[in-house]
Backbone as CSV, one residue per row, in Angstrom:
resi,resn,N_x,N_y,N_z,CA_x,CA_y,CA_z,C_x,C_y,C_z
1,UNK,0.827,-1.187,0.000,0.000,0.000,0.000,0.872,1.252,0.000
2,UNK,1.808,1.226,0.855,2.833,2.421,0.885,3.385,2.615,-0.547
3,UNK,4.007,1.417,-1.385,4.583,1.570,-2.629,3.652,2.250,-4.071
4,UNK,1.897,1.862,-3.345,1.406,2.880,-4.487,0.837,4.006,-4.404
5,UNK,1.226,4.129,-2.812,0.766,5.517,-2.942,2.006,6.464,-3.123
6,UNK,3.382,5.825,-2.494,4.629,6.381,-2.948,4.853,6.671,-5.042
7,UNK,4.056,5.780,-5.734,4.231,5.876,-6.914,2.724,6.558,-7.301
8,UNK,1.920,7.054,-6.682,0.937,8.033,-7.247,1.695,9.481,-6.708
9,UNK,1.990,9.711,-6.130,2.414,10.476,-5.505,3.627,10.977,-6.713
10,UNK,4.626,10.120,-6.992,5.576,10.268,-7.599,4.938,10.809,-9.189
11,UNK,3.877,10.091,-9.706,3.362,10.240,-11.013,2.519,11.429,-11.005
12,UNK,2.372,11.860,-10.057,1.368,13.256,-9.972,2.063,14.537,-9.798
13,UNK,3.479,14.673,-9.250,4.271,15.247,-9.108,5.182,15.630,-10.302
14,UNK,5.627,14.191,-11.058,5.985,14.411,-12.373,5.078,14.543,-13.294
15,UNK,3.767,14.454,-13.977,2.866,14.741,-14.942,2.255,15.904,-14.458
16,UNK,2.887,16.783,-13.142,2.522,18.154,-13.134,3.463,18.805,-13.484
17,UNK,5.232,18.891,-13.378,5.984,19.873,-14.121,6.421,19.551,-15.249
18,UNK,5.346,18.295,-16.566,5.704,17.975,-17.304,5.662,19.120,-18.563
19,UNK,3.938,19.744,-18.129,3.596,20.484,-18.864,1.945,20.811,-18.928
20,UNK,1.618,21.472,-19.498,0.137,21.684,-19.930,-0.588,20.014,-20.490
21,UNK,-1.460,19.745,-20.201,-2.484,18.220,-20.268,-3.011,18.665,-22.253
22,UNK,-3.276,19.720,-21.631,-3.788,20.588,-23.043,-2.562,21.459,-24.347
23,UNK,-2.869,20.980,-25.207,-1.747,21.960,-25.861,-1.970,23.438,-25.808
24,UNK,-1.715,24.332,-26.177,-2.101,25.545,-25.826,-2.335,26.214,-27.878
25,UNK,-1.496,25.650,-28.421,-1.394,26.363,-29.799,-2.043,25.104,-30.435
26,UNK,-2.491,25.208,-31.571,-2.937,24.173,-32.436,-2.059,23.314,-32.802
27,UNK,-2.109,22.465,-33.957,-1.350,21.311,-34.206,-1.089,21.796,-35.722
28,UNK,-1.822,22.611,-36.195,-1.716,22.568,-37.875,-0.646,23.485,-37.575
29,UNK,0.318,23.862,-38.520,1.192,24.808,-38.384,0.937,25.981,-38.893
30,UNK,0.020,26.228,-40.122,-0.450,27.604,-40.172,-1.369,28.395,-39.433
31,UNK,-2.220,27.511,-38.826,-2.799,28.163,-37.766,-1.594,28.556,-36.524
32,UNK,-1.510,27.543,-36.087,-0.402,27.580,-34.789,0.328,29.235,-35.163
33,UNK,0.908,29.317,-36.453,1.699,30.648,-36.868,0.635,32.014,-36.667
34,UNK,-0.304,31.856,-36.802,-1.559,32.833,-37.082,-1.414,33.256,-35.135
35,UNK,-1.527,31.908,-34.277,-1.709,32.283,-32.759,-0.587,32.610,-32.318
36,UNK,0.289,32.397,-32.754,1.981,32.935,-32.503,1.886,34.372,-32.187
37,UNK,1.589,34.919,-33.885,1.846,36.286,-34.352,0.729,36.943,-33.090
38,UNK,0.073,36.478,-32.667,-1.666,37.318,-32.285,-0.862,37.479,-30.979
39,UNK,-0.203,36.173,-30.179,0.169,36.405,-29.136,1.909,37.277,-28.671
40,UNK,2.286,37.265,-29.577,3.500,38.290,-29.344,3.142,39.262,-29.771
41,UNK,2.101,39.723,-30.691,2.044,41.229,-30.424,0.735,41.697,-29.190
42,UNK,0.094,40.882,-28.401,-0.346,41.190,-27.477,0.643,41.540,-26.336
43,UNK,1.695,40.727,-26.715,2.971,41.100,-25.507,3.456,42.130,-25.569
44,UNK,3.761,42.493,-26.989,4.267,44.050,-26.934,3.188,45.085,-27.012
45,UNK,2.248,44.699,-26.848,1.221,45.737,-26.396,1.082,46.088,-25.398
46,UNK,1.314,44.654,-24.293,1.560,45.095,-22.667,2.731,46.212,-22.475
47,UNK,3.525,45.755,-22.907,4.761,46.523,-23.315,4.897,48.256,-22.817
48,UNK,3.859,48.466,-24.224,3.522,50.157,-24.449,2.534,50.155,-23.594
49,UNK,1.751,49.489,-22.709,0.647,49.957,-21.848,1.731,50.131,-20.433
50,UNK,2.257,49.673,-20.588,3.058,49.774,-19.273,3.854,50.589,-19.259
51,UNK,5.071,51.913,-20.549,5.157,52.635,-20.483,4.435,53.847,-20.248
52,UNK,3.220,53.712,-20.740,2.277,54.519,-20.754,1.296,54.517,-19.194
53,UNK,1.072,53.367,-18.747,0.723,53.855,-17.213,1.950,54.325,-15.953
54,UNK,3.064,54.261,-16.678,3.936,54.611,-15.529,4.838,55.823,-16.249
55,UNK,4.111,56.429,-17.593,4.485,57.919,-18.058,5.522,57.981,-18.437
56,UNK,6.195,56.656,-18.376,7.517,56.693,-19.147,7.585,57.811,-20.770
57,UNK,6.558,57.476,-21.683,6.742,58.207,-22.923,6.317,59.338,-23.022
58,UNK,6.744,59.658,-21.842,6.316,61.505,-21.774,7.898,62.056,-21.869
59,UNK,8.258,63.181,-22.600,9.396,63.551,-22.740,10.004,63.744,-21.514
60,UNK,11.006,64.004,-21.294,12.116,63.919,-20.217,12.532,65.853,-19.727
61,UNK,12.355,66.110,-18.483,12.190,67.391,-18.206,13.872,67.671,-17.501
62,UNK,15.183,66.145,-17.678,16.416,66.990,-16.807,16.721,67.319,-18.188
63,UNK,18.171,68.199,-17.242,19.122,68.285,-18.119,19.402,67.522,-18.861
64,UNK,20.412,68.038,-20.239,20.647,67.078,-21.047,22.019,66.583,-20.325
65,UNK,22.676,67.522,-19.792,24.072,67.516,-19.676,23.881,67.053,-18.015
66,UNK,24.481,65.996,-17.659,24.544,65.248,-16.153,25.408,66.900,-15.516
67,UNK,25.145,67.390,-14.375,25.783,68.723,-13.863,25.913,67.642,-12.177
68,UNK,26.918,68.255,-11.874,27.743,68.029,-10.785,27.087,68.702,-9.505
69,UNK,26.163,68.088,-8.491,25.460,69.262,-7.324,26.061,69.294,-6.208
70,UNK,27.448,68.599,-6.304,28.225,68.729,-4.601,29.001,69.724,-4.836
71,UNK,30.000,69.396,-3.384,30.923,70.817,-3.557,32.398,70.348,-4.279
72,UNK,32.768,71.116,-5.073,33.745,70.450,-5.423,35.482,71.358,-4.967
C-alpha cells in the first residue's frame, strides 16, 4: 500500500511539471503561426501599456548635460 501511494504520488508530481495536459497552440502549423503572431504582439502591447501607465513616454524634463550638485 505504501509503494502505491509512494508511486501516485511520484506520477502526480511528475505529470505536473511535465507540462500543460492541453496543448495551448494548435497542431496545424499555419494556424499555430496565425496564434503565434496574435500572441506576441499582445505582448508588446503590454509593453507600451506599461510605459504609458507609468508615463515613461512623456518627454524627459532633466538636463541634457549630467551637472555636478556637490561641492567640489
Amino acid at each position: 500500500m505504501r509503494r502505491l501511494i509512494l508511486a501516485a504520488t511520484l506520477s502526480l508530481a511528475l505529470y505536473s511539471s511535465v507540462g500543460c495536459a492541453l496543448p495551448i497552440y494548435s497542431g496545424d502549423p499555419a494556424v499555430r503561426t496565425q496564434e503565434l503572431i496574435h500572441t506576441s504582439e499582445d505582448f508588446r502591447n503590454i509593453l507600451e501599456e506599461w510605459r504609458r501607465i507609468w508615463f515613461l513616454d512623456q518627454p524627459s524634463h532633466l538636463a541634457p548635460l549630467r551637472v555636478h550638485g556637490g561641492v567640489v
